[in-house]
C-alpha positions as CSV (number, residue, x, y, z in Angstrom):
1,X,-18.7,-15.4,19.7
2,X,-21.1,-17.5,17.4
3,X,-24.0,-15.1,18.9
4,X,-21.9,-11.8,18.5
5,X,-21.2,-13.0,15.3
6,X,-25.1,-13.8,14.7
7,X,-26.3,-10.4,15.8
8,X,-24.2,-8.1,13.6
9,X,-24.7,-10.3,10.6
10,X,-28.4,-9.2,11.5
11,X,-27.8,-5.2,11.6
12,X,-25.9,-5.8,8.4
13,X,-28.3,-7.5,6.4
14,X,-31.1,-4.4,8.2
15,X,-28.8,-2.3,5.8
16,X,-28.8,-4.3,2.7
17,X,-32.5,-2.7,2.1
18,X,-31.4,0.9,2.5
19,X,-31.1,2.5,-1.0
20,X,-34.3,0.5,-1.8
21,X,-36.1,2.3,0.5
22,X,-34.5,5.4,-0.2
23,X,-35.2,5.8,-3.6
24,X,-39.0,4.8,-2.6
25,X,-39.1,7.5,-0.4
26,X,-37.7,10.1,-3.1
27,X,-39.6,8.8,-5.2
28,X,-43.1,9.4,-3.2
29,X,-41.6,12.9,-2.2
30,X,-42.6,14.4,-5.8
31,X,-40.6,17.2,-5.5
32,X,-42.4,20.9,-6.5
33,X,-43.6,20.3,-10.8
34,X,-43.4,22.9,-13.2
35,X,-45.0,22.6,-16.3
36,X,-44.0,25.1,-19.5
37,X,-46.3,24.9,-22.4
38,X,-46.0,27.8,-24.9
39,X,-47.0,28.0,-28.5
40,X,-46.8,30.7,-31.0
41,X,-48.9,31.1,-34.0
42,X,-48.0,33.3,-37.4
43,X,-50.4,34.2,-40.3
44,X,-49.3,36.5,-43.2
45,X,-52.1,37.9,-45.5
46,X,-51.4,39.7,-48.5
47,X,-54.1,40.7,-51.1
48,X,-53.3,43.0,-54.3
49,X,-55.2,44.7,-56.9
50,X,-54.7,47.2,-58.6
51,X,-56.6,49.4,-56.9
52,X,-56.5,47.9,-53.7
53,X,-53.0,47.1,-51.5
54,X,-53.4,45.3,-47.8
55,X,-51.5,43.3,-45.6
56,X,-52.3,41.8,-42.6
57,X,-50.2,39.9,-40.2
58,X,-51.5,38.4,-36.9
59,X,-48.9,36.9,-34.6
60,X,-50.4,34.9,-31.1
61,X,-48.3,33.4,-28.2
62,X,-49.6,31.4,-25.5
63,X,-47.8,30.1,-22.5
64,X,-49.0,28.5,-19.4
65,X,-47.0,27.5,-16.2
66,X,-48.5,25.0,-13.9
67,X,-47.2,24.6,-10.3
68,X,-48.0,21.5,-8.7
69,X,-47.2,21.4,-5.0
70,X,-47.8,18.3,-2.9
71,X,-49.2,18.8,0.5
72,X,-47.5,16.3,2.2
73,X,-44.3,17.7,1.2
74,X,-42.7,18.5,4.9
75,X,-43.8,15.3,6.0
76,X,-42.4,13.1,3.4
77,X,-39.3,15.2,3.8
78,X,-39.2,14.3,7.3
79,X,-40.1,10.8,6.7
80,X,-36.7,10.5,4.3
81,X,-34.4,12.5,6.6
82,X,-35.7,10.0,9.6
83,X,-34.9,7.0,7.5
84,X,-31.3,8.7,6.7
85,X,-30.8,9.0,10.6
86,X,-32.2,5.4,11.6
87,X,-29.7,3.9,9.0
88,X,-27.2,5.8,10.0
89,X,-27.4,5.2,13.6
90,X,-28.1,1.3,13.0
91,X,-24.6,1.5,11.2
92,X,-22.7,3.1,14.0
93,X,-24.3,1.1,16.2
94,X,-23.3,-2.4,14.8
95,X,-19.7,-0.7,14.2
96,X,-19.5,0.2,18.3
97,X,-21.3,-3.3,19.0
98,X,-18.5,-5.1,16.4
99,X,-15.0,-2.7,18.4
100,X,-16.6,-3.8,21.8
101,X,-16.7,-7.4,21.2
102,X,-13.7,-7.5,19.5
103,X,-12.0,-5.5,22.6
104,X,-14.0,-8.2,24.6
105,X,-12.5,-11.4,22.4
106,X,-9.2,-9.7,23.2
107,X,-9.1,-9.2,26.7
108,X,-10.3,-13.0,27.1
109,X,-7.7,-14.3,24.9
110,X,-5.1,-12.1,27.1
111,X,-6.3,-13.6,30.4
112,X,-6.4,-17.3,29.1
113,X,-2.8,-16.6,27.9
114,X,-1.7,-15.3,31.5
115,X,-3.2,-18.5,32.9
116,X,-1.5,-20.6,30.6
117,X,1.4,-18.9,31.0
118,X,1.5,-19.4,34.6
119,X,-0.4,-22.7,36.1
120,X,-1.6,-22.9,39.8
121,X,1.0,-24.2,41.9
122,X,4.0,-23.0,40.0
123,X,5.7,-19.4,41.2
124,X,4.7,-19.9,45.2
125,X,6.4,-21.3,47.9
126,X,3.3,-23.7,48.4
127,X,4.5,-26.7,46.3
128,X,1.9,-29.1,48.5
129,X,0.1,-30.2,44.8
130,X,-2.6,-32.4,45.6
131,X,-2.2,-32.2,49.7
């Protein structure tokens, strides 16, 4: 029991480092960037004279959009899905590896009962003991 005890104390500490190792791998994902920059520009000119009336107005807008797409994209992708799946299947593993041992702890205690329950020599018409 001390070793069965030992070894899932192992798969649970395996999980402990999880989310650090998620978020690592979000992190390096860098997900598709999009960058707005826009700026817009007004100038109002108005001369007068008595002969002379003009106005001028010039208005400018610029805006840029910059996509930055990582190349390894798919890749880390499948790099956090597979660490999803290897957690997840340590976990289930340690919880099927825990049930079976318990079920094994179990059916030992329920044949040491049965034998404590019921010494040799006692319930047989042999009742020679020792000879």
């Amino acid at each position: 029991m001390k070793d069965t005890r030992e070894a899932l104390l192992k798969k649970m500490d395996s999980l402990l480092g999880y989310y650090a190792s998620r978020a690592d791998a979000v992190e390096k994902l860098s997900m598709e960037k999009k960058t707005n920059t826009s700026s817009s520009t007004s100038s109002k000119t108005e001369s007068s004279k008595a002969d002379e009336s003009k106005d001028s107005t010039a208005t400018s807008a610029v805006e840029s959009v910059v996509n930055v797409t990582d190349k390894g994209y798919p890749f880390r992708l499948m790099a956090l899905v597979s660490l999803d799946v290897n957690t997840y299947t340590v976990a289930k593993s340690g919880l099927v590896d825990c049930f079976n041992d318990f079920l094994l702890v179990v059916d030992n205690v329920e044949k040491n009962k049965a034998k404590l329950t019921m010494p040799k020599g006692n319930g047989g018409s042999n009742n020679m003991g020792m000879y």
